[in-house]
N, C-alpha and C positions, 0 to 999 in steps of 0.2 A: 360583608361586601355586597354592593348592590351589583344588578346586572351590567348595566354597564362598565362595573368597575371591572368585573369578572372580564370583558371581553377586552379590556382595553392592555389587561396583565397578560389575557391568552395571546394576542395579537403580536405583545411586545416579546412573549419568549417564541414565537415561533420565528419573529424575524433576529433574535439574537443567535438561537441555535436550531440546526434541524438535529432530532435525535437521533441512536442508533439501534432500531427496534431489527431491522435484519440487512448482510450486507448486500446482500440483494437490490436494496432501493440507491446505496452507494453508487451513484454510478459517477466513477473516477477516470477522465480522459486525461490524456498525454501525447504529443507528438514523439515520434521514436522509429528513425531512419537510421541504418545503418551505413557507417562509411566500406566504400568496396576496397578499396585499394587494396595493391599488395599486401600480404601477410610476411613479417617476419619475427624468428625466433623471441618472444617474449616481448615485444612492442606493445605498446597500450593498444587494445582497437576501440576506435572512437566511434561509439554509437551515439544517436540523435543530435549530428552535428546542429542543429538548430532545434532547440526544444521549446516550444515555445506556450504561451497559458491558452490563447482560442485556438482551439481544435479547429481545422479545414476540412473542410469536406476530403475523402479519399485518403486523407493521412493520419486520420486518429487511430490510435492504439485501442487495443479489448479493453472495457470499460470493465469493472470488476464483475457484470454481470455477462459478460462472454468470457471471463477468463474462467469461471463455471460452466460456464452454459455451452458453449463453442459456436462456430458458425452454424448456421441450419443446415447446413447439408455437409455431407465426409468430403474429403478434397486426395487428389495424391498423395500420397506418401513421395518425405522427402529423404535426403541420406538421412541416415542414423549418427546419434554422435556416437564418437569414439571415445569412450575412455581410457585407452592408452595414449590417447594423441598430447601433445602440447598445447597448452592452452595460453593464451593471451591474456592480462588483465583487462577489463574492461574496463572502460572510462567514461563516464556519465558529466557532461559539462555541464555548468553552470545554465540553470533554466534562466533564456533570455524573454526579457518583456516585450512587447509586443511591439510594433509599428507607431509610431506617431499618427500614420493614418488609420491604423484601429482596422485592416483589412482583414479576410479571412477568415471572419468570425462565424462560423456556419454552425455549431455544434453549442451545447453546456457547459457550462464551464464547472471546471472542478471548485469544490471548495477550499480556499488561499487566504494565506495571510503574510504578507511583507515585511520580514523584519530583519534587520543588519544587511539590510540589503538584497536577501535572500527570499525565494517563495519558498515557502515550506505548503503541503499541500496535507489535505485532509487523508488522516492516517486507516492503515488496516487497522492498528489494533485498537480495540474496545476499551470502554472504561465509561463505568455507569459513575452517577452521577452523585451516588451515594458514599462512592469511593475514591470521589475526586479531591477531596478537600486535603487527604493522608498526602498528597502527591503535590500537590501545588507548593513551585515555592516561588522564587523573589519575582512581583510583579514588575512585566517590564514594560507595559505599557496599556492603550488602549484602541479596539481596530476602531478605522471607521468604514463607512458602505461604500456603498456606489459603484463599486466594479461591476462592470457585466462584460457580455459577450466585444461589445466595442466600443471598449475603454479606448483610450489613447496611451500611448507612455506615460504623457502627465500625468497620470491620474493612481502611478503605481509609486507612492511615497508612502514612506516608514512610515507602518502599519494599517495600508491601504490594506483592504478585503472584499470581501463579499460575502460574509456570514451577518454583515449590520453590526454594531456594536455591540464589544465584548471585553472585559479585562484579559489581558495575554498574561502568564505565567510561565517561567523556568518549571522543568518538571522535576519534584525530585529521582536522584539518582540517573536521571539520566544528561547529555552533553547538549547545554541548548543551540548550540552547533547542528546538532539532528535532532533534538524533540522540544517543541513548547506547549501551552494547553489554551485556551480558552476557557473562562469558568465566569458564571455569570449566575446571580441568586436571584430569583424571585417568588415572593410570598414565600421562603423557605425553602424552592422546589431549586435544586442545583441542577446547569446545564453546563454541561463538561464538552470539550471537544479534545484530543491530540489530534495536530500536525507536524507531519515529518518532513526535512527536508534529505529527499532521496537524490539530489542532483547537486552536481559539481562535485560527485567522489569517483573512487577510484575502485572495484573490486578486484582484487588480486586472487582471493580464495570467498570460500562465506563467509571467513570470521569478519571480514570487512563491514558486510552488510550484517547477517543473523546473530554476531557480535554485539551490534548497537541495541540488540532487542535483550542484553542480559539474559538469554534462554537458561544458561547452562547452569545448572547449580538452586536453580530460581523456579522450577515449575511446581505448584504448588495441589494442581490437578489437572486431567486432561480430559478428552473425550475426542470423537470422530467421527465421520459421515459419511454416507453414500452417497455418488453422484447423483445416484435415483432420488437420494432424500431430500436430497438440496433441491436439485432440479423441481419437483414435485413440490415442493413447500410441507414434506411430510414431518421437518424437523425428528428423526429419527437418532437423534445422539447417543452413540455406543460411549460405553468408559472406556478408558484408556488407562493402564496403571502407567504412575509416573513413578515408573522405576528404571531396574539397571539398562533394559530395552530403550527405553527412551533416551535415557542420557546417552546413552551410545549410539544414538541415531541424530542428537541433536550434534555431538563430539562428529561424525563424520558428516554434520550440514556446514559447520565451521570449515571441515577440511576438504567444503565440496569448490569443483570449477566450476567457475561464472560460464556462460554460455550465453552470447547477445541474442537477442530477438531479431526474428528477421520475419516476414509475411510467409513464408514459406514454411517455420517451423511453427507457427503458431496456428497457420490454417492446416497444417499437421493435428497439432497438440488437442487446437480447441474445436476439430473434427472427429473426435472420439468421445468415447463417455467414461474413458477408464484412466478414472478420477478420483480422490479421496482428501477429503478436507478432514483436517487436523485443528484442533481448537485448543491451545496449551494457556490453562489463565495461573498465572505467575503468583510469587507471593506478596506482589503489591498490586492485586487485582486487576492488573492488565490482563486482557484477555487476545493473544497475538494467534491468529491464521492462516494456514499455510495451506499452500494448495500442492495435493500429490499424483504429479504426473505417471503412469504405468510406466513410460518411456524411460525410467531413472530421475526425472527435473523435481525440481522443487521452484515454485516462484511466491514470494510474499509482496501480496496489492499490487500496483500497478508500476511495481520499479522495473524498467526495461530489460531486464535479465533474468534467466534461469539461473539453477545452480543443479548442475549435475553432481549428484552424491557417487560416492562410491558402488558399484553394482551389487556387491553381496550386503554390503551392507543395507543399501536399500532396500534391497527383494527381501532382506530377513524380516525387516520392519513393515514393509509391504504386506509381505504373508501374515506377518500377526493379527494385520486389522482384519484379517476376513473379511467374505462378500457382503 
């Protein structure tokens, strides 16, 4: 291969995929407003009445690297949740497309792919590229580019994106409802993506959500981190045995309550450093991320909700990882 060839292969995989060397560089926005209205007994509550793909100035969501990292400076403390209280399902609507006038665009836009009509957006969990090919199944089509920050609506048609061209695939084993993949070869070198689509569902408990991720039964090794480590880029990964500890911590994530976002709990949450990231890679080499709030929460990527675990069971799984 001459030079040129070389630059013209580097060129085309960088604009088909960007990889996933840490998630740090992820950075995943969302709009995500809470409705206030009266609360009643077991009603849905509808967070991010209007979710939309360009972030606006003032109303974007923690991007995955504040949902680590937190604001720069500590903030009030807000109430604490109650785990005896009654909790609401949460309702996550249907992400709508943007304006015809394409306004608002002030921010990055995540990385999306349009398909049945749906954006499914670029996933937490990992999957190298070497282990994409076991997972791929029936191809359902192929993206094209040209999204950016101020698309218009026309421009969001079955299989519009903004990764550039890529074949989309069903994943196996999982509902292509909530997961597809991107996979694209070149010169041999495979460039994998999962996208999920986290919007227009309903959490009632975690299994709604931590469900779709097949945790339970399925973790094939673990490991975990210090907010210090992360923070720092010290990549300091402790083992984690995937044993009866685990699966009993992922069984009461299933049996955890959704708890919506609100600015008040999150400049809570991500005003502290008492954090601990959890890395569970599956036995079909997924590798899914969870971030662990001291508070009791659990939140996986940039989906608008916590899940409050249970208290003892938390704190017992809590205390295991040590400092």
């Amino acid at each position: 291969m001459n030079e040129e060839q070389f630059k013209q292969n580097y060129k085309k995989a960088v604009d088909h995929m960007k990889t996933n060397e840490q998630m740090k560089k992820r950075v995943v926005q969302s709009l995500n407003t809470q409705h206030q209205g009266p609360k009643r007994q077991r009603k849905p509550l509808y967070i991010a009445a209007s979710v939309v793909i360009a972030a606006s100035i003032g109303l974007a969501a923690p991007s995955v690297w504040q949902q680590f990292n937190g604001p720069a400076a500590p903030t009030p403390q807000v109430a604490a949740v109650n785990p005896g209280a009654s909790v609401d399902p949460i309702v996550i609507p249907k992400m709508e497309l943007p304006s015809s006038q394409g306004k608002g665009a002030m921010a990055d836009m995540m990385q999306l792919v349009v398909y049945g009509g749906n954006v499914y957006t670029q996933s937490p969990t990992l999957l190298e590229g070497v282990n994409a090919l076991n997972l791929r199944g029936e191809k359902l089509g192929t993206t094209t580019g040209g999204i950016n920050e101020l698309s218009g609506q026309d421009k969001y048609t079955e299989f519009a994106s903004n990764i550039g061209e890529a074949d989309i695939y069903a994943v196996n084993g999982y509902d292509k409802d909530f997961r597809i993949m991107s996979y694209t070869e070149i010169d041999g070198q495979v460039y994998a993506q999962l996208f999920d689509k986290n919007n227009g569902i309903t959490i009632g408990t975690g299994a709604d959500l931590i469900g779709k991720l097949h945790l339970e039964g399925n973790v094939a090794s673990a490991q975990w981190e210090t907010f210090d480590s992360w923070n720092n880029g010290k990549q300091q990964l402790q083992p984690l045995a995937a044993d009866e500890a685990l699966d009993s911590f992922i069984s009461s994530l299933n049996a955890a309550k959704p708890i919506a976002t609100s600015p008040e709990l999150e400049e809570n949450l991500y005003g502290k450093e008492d954090r601990k990231i959890i890395y569970l890679t599956l036995k079909d080499k997924t590798q899914v991320p969870l971030v662990l709030f001291g508070e009791g929460l659990v939140r996986y990527g940039n989906v608008p909700a916590f899940l409050e675990v249970e208290k003892g069971a938390f704190q017992s799984f809590w205390n295991s990882l040590g400092e």
